[in-house]
Every structure is written in C-alpha cells, then in structure tokens.
DOZA-8871 format. One record per residue (C-alpha): residue number from 1; residue in one letter; x, y, z. Coordinates in steps of 0.2 Angstrom, whole numbers, plus 5000, padded with zeros to 4 digits. Each point is the difference from the previous one (the first is absolute). Example, Ala and Ser with C-alpha at 12.3 -4.5 7.8 and 13.67 -1.06 7.14 Angstrom:
2
(marmi 1 "A" (5062 4978 5039))
(marmi 2 "S" (5006 5017 4997))
//
This chain:
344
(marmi 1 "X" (5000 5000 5000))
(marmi 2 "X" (5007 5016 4997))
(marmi 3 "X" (4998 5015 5012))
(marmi 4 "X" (4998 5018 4994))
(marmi 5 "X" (5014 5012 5005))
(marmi 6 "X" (4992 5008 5014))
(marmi 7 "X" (4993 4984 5006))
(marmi 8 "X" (5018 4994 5003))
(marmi 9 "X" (5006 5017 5007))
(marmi 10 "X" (4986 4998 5013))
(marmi 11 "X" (5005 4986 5004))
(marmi 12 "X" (5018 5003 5002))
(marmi 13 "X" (4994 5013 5010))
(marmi 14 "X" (4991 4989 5012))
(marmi 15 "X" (5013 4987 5003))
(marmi 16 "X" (5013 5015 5002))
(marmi 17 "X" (4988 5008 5014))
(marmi 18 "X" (4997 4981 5006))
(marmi 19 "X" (5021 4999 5002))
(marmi 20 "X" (5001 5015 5009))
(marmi 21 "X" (4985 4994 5013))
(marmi 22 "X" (5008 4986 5005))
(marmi 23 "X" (5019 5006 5001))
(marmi 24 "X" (4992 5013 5013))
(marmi 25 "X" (4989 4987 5008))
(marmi 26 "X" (5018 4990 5001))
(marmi 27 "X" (5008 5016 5007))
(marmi 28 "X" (4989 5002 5014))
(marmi 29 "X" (5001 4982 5005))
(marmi 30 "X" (5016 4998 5000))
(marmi 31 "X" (5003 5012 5014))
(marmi 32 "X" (5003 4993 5015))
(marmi 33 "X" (5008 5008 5017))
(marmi 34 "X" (5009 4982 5004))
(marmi 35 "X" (5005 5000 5017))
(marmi 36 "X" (4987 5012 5008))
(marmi 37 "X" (5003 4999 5018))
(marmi 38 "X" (5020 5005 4998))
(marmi 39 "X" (4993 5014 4989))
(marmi 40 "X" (4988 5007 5013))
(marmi 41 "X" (5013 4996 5013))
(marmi 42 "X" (5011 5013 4992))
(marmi 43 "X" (4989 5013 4992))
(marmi 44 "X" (4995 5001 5020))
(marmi 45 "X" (5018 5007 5006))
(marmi 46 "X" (4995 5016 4989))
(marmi 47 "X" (4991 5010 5016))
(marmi 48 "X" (4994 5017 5005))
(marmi 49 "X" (5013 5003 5011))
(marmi 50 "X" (5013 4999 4987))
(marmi 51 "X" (4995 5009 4989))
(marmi 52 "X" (4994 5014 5011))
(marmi 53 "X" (5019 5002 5005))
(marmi 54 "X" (5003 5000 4984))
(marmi 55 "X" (4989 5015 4992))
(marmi 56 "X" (5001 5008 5017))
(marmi 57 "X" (5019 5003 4999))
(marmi 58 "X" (5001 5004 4980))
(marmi 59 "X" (4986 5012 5001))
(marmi 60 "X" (5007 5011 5014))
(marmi 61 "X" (5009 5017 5002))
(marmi 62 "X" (5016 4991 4998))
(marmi 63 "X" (4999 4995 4982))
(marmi 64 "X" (4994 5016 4993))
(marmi 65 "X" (4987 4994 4988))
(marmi 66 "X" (5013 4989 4992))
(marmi 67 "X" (5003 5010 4984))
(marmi 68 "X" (5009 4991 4986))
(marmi 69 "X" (5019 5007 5001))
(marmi 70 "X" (5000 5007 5017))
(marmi 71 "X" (5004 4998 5016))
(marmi 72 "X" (4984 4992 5005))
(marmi 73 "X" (4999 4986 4987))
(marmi 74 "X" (5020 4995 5003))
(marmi 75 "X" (4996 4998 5015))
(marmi 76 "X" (4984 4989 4995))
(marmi 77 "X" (5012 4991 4992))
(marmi 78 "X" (5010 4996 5012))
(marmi 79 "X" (4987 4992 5014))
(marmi 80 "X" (4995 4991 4984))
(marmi 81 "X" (5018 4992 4999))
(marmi 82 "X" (5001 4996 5018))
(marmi 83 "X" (4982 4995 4999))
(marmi 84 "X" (5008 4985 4987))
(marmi 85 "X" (5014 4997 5011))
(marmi 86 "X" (4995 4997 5015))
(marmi 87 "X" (4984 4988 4992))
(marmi 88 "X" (5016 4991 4992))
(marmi 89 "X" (4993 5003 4982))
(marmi 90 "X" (5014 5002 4986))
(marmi 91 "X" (5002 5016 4990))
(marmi 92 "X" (5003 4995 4981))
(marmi 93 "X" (5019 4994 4995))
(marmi 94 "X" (5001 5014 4987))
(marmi 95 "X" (4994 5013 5013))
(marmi 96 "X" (5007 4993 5016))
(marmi 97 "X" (4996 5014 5010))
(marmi 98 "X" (4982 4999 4997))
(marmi 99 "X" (5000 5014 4990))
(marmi 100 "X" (4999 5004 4982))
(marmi 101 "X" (5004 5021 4998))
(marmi 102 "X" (4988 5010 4988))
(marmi 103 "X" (5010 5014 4994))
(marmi 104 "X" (4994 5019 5002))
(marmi 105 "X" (4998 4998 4980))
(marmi 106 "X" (4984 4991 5002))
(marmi 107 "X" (4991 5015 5012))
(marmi 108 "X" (4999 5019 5001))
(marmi 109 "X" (5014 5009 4999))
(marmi 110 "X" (4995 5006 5020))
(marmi 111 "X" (5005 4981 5005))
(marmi 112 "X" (5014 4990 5001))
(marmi 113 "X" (5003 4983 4999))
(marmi 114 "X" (4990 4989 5008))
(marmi 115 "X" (4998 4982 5001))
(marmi 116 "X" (4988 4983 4999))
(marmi 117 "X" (5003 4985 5014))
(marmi 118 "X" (5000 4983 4994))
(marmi 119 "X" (4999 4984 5011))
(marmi 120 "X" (4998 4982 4997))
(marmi 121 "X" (4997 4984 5002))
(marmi 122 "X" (5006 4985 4990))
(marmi 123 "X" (4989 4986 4990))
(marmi 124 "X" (5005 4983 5004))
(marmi 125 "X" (4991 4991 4984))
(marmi 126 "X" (5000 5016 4987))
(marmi 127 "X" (5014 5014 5008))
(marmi 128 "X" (5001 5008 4983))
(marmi 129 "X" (4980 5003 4999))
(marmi 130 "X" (4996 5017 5012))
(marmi 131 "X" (4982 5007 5009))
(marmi 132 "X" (5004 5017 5004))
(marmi 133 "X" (4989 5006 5012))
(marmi 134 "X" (5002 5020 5001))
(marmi 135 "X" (4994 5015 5008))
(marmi 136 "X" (5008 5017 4999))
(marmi 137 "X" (5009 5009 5015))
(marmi 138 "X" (5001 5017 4996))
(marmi 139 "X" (4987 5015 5004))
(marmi 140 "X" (4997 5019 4998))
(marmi 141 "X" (5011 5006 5010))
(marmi 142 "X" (4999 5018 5010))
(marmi 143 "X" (4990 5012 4992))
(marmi 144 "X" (4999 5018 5004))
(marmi 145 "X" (5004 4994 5017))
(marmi 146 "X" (4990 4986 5004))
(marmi 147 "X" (5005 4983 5002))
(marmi 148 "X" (4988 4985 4986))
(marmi 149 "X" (5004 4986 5010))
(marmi 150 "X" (4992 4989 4986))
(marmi 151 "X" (4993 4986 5014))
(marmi 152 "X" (4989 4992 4988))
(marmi 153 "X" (5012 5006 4984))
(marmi 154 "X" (5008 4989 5002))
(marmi 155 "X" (5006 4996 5017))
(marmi 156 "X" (4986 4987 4999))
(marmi 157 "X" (5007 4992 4984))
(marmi 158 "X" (5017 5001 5007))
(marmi 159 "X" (4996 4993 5015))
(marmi 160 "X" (4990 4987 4993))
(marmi 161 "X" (5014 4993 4986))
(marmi 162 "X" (5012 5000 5017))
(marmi 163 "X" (4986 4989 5010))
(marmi 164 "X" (4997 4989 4986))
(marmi 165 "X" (5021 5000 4996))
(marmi 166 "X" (5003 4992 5019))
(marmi 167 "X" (4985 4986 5000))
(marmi 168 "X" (5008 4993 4983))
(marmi 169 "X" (5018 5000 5011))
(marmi 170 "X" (4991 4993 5017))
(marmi 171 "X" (4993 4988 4986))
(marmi 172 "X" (5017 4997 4991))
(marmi 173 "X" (5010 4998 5019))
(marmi 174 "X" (4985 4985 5002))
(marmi 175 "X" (5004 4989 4985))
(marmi 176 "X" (4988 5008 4989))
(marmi 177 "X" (5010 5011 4989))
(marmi 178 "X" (4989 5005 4983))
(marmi 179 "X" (5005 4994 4983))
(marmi 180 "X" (5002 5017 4993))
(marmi 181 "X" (5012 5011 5004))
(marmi 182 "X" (4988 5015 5009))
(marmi 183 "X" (5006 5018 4999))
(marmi 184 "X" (4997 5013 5011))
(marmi 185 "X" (5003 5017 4988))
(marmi 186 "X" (4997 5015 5010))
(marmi 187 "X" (4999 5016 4987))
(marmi 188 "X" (5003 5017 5002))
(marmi 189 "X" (4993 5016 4989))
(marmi 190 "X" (4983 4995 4998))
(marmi 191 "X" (4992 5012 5004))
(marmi 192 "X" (5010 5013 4986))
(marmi 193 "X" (4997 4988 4986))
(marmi 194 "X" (5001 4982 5004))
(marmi 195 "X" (5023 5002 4997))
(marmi 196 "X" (5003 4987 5013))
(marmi 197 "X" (4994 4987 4989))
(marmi 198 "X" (5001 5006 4984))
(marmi 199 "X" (5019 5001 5005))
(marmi 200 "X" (4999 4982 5006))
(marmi 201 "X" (4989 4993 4985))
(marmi 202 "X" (5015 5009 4989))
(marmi 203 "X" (5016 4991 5010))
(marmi 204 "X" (4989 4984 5007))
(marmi 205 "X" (5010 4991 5015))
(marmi 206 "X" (4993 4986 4997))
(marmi 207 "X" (4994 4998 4981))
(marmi 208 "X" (4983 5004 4994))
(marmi 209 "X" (4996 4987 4990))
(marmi 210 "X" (5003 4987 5017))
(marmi 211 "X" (4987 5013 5008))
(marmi 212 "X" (4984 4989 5002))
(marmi 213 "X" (4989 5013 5009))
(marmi 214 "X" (5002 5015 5010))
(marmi 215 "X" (4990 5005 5013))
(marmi 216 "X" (4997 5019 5004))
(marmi 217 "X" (4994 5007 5017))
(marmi 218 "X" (4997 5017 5001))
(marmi 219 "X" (4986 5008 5012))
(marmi 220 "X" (4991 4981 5008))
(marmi 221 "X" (5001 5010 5021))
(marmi 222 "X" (4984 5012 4999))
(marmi 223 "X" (4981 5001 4991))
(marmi 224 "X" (4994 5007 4985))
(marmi 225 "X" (4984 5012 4998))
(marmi 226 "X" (4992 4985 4992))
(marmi 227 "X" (5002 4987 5014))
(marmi 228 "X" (4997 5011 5013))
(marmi 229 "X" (4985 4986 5006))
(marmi 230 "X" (5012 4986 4996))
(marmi 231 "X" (5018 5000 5004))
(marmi 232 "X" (5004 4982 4995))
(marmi 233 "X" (5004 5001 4983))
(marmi 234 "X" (5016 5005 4989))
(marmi 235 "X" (5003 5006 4980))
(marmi 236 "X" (5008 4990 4990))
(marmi 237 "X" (5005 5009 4985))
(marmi 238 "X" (5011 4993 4981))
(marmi 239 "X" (4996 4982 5007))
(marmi 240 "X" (4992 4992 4983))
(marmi 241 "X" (5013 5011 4989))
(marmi 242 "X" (5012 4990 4994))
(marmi 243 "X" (4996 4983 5010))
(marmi 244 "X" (4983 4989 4999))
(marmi 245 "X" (5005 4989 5014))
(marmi 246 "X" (5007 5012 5013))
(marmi 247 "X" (4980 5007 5003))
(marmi 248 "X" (4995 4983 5005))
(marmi 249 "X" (5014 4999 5011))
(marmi 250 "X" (4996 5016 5009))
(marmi 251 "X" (4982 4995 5000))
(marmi 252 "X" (5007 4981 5009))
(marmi 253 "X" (5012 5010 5013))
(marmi 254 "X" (4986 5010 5007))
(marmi 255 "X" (4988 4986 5001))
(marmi 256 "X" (5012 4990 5010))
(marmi 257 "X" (5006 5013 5011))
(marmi 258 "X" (4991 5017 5004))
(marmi 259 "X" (4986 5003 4990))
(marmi 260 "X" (5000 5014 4997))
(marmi 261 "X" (4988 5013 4986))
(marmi 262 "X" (5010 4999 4984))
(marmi 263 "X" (4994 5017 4991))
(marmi 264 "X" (5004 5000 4982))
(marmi 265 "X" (4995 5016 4996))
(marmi 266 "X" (5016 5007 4998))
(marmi 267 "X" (5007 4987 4987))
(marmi 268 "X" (4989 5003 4986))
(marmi 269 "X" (5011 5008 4985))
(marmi 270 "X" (4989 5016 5001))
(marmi 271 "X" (4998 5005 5016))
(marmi 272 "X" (5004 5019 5003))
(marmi 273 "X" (5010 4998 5012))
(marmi 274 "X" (5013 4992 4991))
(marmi 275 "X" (5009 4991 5017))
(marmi 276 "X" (5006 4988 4989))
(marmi 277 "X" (5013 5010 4994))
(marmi 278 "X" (5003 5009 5016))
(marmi 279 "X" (5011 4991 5010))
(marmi 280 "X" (5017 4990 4996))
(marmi 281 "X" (4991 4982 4993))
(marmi 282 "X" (4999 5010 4987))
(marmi 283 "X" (5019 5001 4993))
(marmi 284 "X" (4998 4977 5001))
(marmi 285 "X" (4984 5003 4992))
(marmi 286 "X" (5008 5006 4985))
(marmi 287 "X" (5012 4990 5000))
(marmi 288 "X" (4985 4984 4996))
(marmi 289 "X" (5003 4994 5020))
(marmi 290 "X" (4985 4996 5010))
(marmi 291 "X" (4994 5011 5012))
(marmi 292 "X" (4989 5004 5013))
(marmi 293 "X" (4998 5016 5011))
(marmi 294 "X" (4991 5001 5017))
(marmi 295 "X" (4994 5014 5005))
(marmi 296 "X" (4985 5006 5010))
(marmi 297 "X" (4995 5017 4991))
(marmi 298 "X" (5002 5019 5003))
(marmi 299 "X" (4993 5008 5019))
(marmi 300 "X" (5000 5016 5007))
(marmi 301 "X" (5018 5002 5008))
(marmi 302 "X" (5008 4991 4980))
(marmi 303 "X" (5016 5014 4995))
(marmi 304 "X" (4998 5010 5016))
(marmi 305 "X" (5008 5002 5017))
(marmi 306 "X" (4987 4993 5010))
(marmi 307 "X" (5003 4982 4993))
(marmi 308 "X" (5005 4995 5016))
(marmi 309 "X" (5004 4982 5009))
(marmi 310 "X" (4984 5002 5012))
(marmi 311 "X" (4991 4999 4985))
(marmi 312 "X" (5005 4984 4996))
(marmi 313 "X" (4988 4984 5003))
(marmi 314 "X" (5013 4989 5004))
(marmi 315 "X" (4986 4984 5002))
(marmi 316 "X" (4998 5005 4982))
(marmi 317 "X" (5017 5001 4992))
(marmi 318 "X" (5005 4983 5011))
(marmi 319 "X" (4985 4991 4992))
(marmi 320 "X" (5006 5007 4982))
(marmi 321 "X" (5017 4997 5001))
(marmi 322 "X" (4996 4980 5005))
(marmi 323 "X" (4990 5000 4985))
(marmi 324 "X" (5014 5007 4989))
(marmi 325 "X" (5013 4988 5008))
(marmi 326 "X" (4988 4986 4998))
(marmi 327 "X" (4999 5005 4979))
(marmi 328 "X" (5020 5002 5002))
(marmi 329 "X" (5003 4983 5006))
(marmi 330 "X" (4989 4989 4988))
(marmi 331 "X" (5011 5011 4986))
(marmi 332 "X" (5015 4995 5007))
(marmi 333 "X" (4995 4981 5003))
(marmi 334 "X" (4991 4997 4982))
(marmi 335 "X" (5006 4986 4990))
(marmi 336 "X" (4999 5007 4985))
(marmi 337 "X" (5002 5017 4993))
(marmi 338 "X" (4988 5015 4999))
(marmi 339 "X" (4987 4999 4986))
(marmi 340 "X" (5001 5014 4987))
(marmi 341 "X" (4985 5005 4993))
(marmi 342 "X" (4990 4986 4990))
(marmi 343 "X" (4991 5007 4983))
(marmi 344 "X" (4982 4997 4999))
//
C-alpha cells in the first residue's frame, strides 16, 4: 500500500513525539536517591546556627559592604580561605591558594583588582567531571556613607555554598566521598556586571566542557512580595535551558527532601524581569553548561542599606540550602552524565 506524503510525515511525526515520551518517562524513572538515610544523615549537619554565624559576621560593619576590589571584599576573601582550611577542603592545584586573581581590567577604572575563591573536593569514580556550585561574595559597598551590608545579597548564597561545602567534607571524612569532583567557586564583581565569572568562564580552572552543572545561589535568606502568605517556596530560574533531565532531578531532590514551592515563573524565556541573565550562571549558560539559579525574588530592603542580617529567616535559608545540597549530591553521585537537551 502506498502512503501519501503527508500521511507518512504524520506519521513520522508521531513516532518521533512517541520517542521523545518515553525517553522522558525513562528519565524520570531512572532517578533514584540510592542510599537515602546517609543522604538525610548529611544534608542534616547543614543548621541554623551555622549559617547564622555565617551571614552574621560577613554582613557586619567590619566587611564594609564587601565591594569587589576593596578592602572589604579582600578581606571576604580571606575568611573564605580559612573557611576551606580549617574544614580541610583543598583549593585547586593550579590555584593553590584558593584564589584565582581577576585583574582591575575586568572592572571600573575606580577598582582594583579583586579576586574569585575556589575550593574543592575530589571525585573518586569521575575526578575530571565538576558540579560547581556558586554564589557570589561581593556587595555594594559604602555609599554616600552608609554601609549595604548585602545580608540576603548574597551573604545567604555565600553562606549557604559554605554550609553545603562542609556536609559533602563531613560526608567525604565518613567514607562517602561523591564521584564528581564538587567545586565550591565563590565569585566576585557581580553586582557591576557579572566580571567574576565572565573572568572565570574565560580562563576556566577546571575546563568547561567537564562542567556538568552549575548551581547558582544568589538571594534563597528572605521573602518576596509574592510569597508573603507562604514562605516555603524558592525560584528556580535557566533550569530546562540547556538540560532536559536536570528539571526532573530538581523536581526528585525536593520531593525527597524539603518540599518545598518550586515557582517557575521566573524561567520562562519572556519574563520581564530578565533574572535569567542577571546573576553569574549566566557566563556557563553561554557557554552550553547546565544551570540552575536559586533565588527567592526581590523585597523591600533588595540594593539598600537596610538589607540587614536580622532580616534574615534563618529556618528558611537552612531548609533551602538542604534542598540545594540534596540536588548537589545526586549530581555528584550519578552514574552517567547530564542529559543535554533531547529534540522533539
């Protein structure tokens, strides 16, 4: 029998749809948190306490608003590094001081040079394969005089990747290191531009095209306008970009750990307020790598001085960053690498 032209294009059409239906169906089956107690056992070392220490002391007086290339920031830098030593977590072998310098050529000609803070720790199956997870650690600085302490932007994010960086070491110190190597990149001069990590996606430490995913907190400590009535919830932002499988993995982490609202809203390609291209996932995003950012929207104290760390809900930004962890580790413990984008 013979088929007409668009009879067969139809139904080419349909098995290509029916293909695509069941890779996803086999995608979301395949993902399974093995081991589940040992995971809950160490997303739980992630606590309030620690992480109010945390944004307490980097959004005080002291650090000056951290400003990328001053005083402030270096000095950001360095509780960062000690941060990493004294957890026992390794800086990178080509920047063995856990730092990778940006010059003064990638920001205003008012700053100098300033710098990004790397830390990791090693895969024991795939050490050449890297999850980055990320947060930026500088802020506004002093401003006619006043001090932006930046507690939510992003002490929170910083604090977080710090949080989540010593419950994969506690992990690592009890047999269960991950089979990714995990890096911890801590980026300066977001806030004039994103230069932190355009400078590191332009002279990689460890190369791009190993990068699996990267996982960007920036803002996960306070409450939007939109969830003032319900707190337990985060942005996820770029997540379906450039991976088909990594949305379903997000989707999985929650479910088996926090629970938490996962609000959309901000991922679709034209949405006005354009956060996808807004914080420093953006530079791997253009670079094809797999992204997601976390964020939990704009509030009344974002950009100004009164973004302070009495603001912060600290229950809320634990509960976050154990789901972000939890995403980390099945990441890092995959058999198999990230799945890009399938075609329809």
């Amino acid at each position: 029998m013979k088929l007409s032209f668009i009879t067969a294009l139809f139904l080419v059409g349909s098995c290509t749809t029916l293909r695509y239906t069941e890779r996803i169906e086999n995608i979301k089956n395949n993902i399974v948190f093995e081991q589940p107690e040992i995971i809950k056992s160490h997303l739980n070392t992630i606590k309030v306490i620690d992480l109010k220490m945390i944004v307490s002391e980097l959004a005080s007086e002291k650090y000056e608003g951290r400003r990328a290339g001053q005083k402030g920031h270096q000095m950001t830098c360095d509780y960062l590094k000690n941060y990493y030593k004294e957890q026992g977590i390794a800086p990178p072998e080509n920047a063995p001081d856990y730092a990778q310098i940006v010059p003064s050529t990638y920001l205003p000609s008012e700053y100098g040079d300033s710098e990004n803070v790397i830390a990791y720790i090693k895969g024991e199956e795939f050490p050449d394969e890297h999850v980055i997870i990320m947060a930026h650690s500088d802020h506004e600085g002093i401003i006619d005089g006043k001090i932006y302490f930046g507690a939510d932007d992003n002490a929170s994010g910083t604090a977080a990747v710090l949080e989540i960086a010593q419950a994969f070491q506690i992990a690592a110190l009890n047999g269960y290191k991950p089979k990714r190597s995990i890096v911890f990149l801590h980026v300066t001069a977001e806030e004039i531009g994103l230069q932190g990590s355009r400078y590191y996606t332009e002279n990689p430490i460890f190369p791009l095209e190993k990068t699996m995913a990267v996982l960007n907190i920036d803002m996960i400590g306070r409450t939007d306008f939109k969830h003032e009535e319900n707190d337990q919830y985060l942005y996820l932002i770029g997540v379906n970009r450039h991976s088909t499988e990594l949305p379903f993995i997000a989707e999985k982490a929650n479910e088996f750990s926090t629970k938490l609202d996962l609000d959309y809203r901000y991922n679709d390609e034209n949405e006005s307020n354009r956060y996808y291209y807004r914080s420093d996932h953006y530079n791997f995003a253009l670079k094809d790598i797999p992204v997601i950012f976390f964020f939990n929207g704009e509030h009344a104290d974002y950009h100004k001085p009164t973004d302070t760390e009495d603001k912060i809900n600290y229950q809320l930004l634990e509960k976050r960053t154990q789901y972000i962890f939890t995403t980390a580790w099945y990441l890092a413990n995959m058999n198999h690498y990230l799945e890009a984008n399938l075609i329809r």
